[in-house]
C-alpha positions in Angstrom: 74.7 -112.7 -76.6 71.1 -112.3 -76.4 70.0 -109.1 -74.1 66.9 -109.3 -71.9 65.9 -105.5 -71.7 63.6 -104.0 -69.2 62.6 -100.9 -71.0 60.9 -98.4 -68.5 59.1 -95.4 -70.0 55.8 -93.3 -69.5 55.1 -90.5 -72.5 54.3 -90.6 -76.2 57.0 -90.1 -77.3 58.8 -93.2 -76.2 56.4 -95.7 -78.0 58.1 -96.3 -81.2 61.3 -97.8 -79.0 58.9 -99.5 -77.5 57.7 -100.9 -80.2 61.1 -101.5 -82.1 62.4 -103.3 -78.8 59.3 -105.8 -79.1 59.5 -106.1 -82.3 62.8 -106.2 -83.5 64.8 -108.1 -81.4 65.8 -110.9 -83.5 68.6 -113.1 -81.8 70.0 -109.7 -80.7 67.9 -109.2 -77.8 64.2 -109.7 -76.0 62.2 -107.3 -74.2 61.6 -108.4 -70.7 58.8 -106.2 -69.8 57.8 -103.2 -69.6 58.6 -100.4 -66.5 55.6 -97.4 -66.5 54.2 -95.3 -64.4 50.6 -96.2 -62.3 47.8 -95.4 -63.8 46.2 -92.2 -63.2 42.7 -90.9 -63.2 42.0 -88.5 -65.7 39.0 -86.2 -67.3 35.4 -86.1 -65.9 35.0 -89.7 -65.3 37.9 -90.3 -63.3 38.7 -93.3 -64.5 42.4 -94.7 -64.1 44.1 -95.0 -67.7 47.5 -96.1 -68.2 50.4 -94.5 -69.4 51.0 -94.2 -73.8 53.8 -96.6 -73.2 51.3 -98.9 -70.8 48.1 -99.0 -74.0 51.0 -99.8 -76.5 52.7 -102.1 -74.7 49.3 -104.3 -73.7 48.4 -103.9 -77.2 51.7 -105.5 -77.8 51.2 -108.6 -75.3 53.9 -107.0 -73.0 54.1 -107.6 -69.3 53.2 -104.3 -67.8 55.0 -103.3 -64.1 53.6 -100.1 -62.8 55.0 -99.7 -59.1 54.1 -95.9 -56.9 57.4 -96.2 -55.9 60.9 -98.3 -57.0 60.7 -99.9 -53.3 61.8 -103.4 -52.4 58.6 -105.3 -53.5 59.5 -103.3 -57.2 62.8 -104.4 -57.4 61.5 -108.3 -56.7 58.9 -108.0 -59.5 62.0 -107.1 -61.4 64.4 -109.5 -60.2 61.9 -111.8 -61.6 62.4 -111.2 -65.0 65.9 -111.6 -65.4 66.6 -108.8 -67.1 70.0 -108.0 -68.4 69.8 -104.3 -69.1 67.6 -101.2 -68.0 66.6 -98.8 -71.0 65.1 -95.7 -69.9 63.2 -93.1 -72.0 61.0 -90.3 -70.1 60.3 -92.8 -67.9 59.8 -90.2 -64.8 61.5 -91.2 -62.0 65.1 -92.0 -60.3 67.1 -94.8 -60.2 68.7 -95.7 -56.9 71.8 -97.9 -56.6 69.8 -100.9 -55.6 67.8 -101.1 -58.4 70.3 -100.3 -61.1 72.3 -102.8 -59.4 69.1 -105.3 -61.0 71.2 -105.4 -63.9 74.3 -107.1 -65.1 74.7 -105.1 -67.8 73.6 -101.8 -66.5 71.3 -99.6 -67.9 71.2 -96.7 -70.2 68.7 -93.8 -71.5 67.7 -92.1 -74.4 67.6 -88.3 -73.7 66.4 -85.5 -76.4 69.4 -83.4 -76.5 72.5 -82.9 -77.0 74.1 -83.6 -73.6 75.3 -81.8 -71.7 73.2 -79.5 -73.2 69.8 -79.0 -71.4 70.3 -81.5 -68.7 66.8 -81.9 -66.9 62.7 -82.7 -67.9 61.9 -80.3 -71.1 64.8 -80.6 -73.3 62.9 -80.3 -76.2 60.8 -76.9 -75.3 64.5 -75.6 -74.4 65.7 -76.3 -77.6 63.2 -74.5 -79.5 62.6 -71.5 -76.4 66.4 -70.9 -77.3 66.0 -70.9 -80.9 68.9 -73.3 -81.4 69.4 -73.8 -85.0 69.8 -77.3 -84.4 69.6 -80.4 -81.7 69.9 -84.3 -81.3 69.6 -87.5 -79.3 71.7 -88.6 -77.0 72.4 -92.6 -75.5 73.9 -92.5 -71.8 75.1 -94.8 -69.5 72.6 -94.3 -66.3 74.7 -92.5 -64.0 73.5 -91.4 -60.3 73.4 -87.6 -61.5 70.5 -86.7 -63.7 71.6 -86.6 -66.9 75.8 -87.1 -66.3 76.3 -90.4 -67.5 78.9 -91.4 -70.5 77.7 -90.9 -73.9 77.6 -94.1 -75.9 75.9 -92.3 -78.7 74.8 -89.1 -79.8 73.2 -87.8 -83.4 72.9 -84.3 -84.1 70.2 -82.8 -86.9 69.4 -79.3 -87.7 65.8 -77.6 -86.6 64.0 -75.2 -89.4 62.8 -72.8 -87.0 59.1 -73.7 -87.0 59.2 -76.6 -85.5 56.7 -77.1 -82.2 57.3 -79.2 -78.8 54.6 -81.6 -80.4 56.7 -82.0 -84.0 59.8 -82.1 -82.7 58.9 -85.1 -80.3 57.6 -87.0 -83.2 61.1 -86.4 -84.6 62.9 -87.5 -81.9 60.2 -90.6 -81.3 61.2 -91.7 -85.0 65.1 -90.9 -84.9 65.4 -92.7 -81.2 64.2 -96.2 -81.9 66.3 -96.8 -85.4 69.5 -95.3 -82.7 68.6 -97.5 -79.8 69.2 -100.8 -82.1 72.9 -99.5 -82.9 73.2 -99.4 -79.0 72.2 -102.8 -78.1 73.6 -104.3 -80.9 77.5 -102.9 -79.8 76.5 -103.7 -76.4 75.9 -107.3 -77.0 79.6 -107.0 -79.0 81.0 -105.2 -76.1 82.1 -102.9 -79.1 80.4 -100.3 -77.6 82.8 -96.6 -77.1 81.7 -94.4 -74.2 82.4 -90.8 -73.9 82.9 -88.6 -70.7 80.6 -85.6 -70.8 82.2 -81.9 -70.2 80.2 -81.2 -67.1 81.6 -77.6 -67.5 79.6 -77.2 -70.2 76.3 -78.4 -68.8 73.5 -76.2 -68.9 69.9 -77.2 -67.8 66.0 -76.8 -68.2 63.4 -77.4 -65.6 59.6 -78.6 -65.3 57.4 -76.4 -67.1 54.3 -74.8 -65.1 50.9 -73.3 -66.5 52.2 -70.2 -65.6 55.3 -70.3 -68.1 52.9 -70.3 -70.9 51.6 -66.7 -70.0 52.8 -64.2 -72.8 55.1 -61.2 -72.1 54.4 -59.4 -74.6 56.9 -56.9 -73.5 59.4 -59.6 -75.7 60.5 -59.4 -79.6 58.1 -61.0 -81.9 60.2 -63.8 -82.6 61.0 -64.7 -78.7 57.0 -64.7 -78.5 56.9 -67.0 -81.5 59.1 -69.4 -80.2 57.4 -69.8 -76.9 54.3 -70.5 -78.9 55.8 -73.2 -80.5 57.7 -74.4 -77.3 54.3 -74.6 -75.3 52.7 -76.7 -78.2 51.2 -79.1 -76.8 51.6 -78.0 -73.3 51.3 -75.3 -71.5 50.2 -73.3 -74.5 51.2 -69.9 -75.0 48.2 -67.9 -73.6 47.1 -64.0 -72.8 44.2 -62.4 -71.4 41.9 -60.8 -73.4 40.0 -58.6 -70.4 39.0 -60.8 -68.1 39.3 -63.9 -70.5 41.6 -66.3 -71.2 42.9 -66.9 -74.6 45.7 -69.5 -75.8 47.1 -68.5 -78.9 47.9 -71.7 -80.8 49.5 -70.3 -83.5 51.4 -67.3 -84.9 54.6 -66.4 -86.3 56.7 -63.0 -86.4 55.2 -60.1 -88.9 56.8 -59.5 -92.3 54.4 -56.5 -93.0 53.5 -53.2 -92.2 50.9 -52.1 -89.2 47.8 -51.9 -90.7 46.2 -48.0 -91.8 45.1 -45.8 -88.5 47.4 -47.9 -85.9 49.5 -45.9 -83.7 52.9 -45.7 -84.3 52.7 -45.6 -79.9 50.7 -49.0 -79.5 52.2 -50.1 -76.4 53.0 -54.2 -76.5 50.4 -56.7 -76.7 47.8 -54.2 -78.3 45.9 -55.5 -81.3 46.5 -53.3 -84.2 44.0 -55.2 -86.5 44.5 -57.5 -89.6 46.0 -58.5 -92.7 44.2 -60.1 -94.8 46.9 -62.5 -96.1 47.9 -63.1 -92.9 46.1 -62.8 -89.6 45.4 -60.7 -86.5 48.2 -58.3 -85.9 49.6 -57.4 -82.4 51.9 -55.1 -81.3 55.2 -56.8 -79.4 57.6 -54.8 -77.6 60.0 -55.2 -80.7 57.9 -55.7 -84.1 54.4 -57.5 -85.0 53.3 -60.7 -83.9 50.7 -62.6 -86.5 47.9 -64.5 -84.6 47.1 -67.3 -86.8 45.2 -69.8 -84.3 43.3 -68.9 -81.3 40.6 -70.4 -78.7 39.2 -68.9 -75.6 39.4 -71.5 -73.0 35.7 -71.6 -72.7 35.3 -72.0 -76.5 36.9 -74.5 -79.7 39.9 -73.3 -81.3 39.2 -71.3 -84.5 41.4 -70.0 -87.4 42.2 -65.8 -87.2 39.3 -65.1 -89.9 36.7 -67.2 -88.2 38.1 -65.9 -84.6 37.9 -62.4 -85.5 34.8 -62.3 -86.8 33.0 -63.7 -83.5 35.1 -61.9 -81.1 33.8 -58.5 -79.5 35.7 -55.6 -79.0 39.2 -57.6 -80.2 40.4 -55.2 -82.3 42.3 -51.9 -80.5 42.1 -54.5 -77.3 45.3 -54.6 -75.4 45.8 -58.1 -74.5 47.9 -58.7 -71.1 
């Protein structure tokens, strides 16, 4: 049976389905089109761009549909594709019943977790803001819940610890189109098994906001660290250095000792100064936080060494 997919998707991260669905079909399946978001004006110019998924998918000679809103004249631009089956990855909005109802074979989505685990937008920040030693990908059926819909399939692999939002995403971007085939393939079988999800055990993660990249440095070094690395790309982890802001790109918990002539009473977030084999030193409210990376938002990012040695009154500062 040969599958005509309407694959809707915005981000990054989705590309390389994108790309395998184009590409790879053989007599298994055909992508239909493509389902983005508008365009949307971005940096000084102003000028509209399309979504990551929208370059990559004119690039790829790939009809592009990229309604405000899933209204009536939407669902007729997709009713005129014929398409079989709805794939969804970070797309960015909801699917109502009379769209979904576009599709013979229904539609499904690839979500960055392991459902019912972190139900919601930022699965992959909540994975590493938890410090989970490990995570996955999971293939639903669409469901009219958020996130509740049958598992058809669901892989699991472990996290190192040091991982970033920006790393981890090209993980799952990588791991997510080889799964997606499996999927399409059993659905065009009808071999396909599907799963209920334990909704008792959901838990959930929400938007993330500028603001939730502000540092408490009240937390444990290691609770610091990982919102560095969750807020990599975006937010970013950041502080205030008097009245300045500073993102602080990278860093990673202490394994040495506060350097000669700190006080043992630093309160958190002061700077107790440097090690030389390691970076800028700052005091957390349990143990030492390395600075490795940093950048004032008015300035380029620099490395600790080349940071330090252009930044005034830095070291004693107590960062807030």
């Amino acid at each position: 049976m040969m599958i005509r997919i309407l694959f809707a998707a915005s981000p990054d991260i989705a590309v390389p389905t994108l790309e395998t669905l184009a590409q790879e079909g053989g007599g298994d399946w055909e992508l239909a089109g493509l389902l983005t978001n508008a365009d949307r004006r971005k940096g000084r110019s102003g000028q509209a761009e399309p979504t990551a998924a929208g370059v990559a998918a004119d690039r790829l000679s790939i009809a592009r549909l990229k309604p405000e809103k899933l209204d009536g004249a939407a669902r007729e631009a997709v009713a005129a594709l014929k398409p079989d089956l709805l794939v969804s990855f970070a797309y960015g909005k909801l699917f109502g019943p009379k769209f979904l109802a576009l599709f013979p074979l229904g539609g499904i989505n690839i979500h960055p977790s392991l459902l019912p685990k972190y139900r919601g937008p930022s699965p992959i920040p909540a994975a590493i803001l938890h410090r989970e030693t490990e995570t996955g990908i999971t293939i639903q059926r669409l469901a009219p819940e958020m996130d509740t819909g049958n598992i058809l399939l669901q892989e699991t692999f472990p996290l190192e610890g040091r991982e970033t939002t920006a790393s981890l995403s090209d993980t799952v971007a990588r791991k997510s189109a080889v799964l997606i085939k499996r999927v399409i393939r059993d659905l065009g079988l009808g071999e396909i098994e599907e799963r209920l999800q334990n909704h008792g055990e959901a838990t959930y993660c929400r938007l993330l906001s500028k603001e939730d990249g502000r540092i408490d440095w009240s937390l444990s070094a290691p609770e610091i660290d990982a919102r560095i690395r969750a807020f990599s790309p975006w937010p970013l982890a950041w502080t205030k250095h008097g009245e300045e802001m500073l993102f602080i790109l990278e860093g990673r918990p202490g394994d040495c000792p506060p350097p000669e002539g700190a006080s043992s009473g630093s309160g958190p977030g002061t700077v107790l100064g440097i090690s030389k084999n390691q970076g800028i030193l700052v005091q957390t409210g349990d143990g030492v936080l390395v600075l490795e990376r940093l950048q004032y938002q008015t300035r380029k990012a620099l490395d600790w060494k080349a940071f330090i040695n252009g930044a005034r009154n830095f070291l004693q500062a107590r960062l807030a």
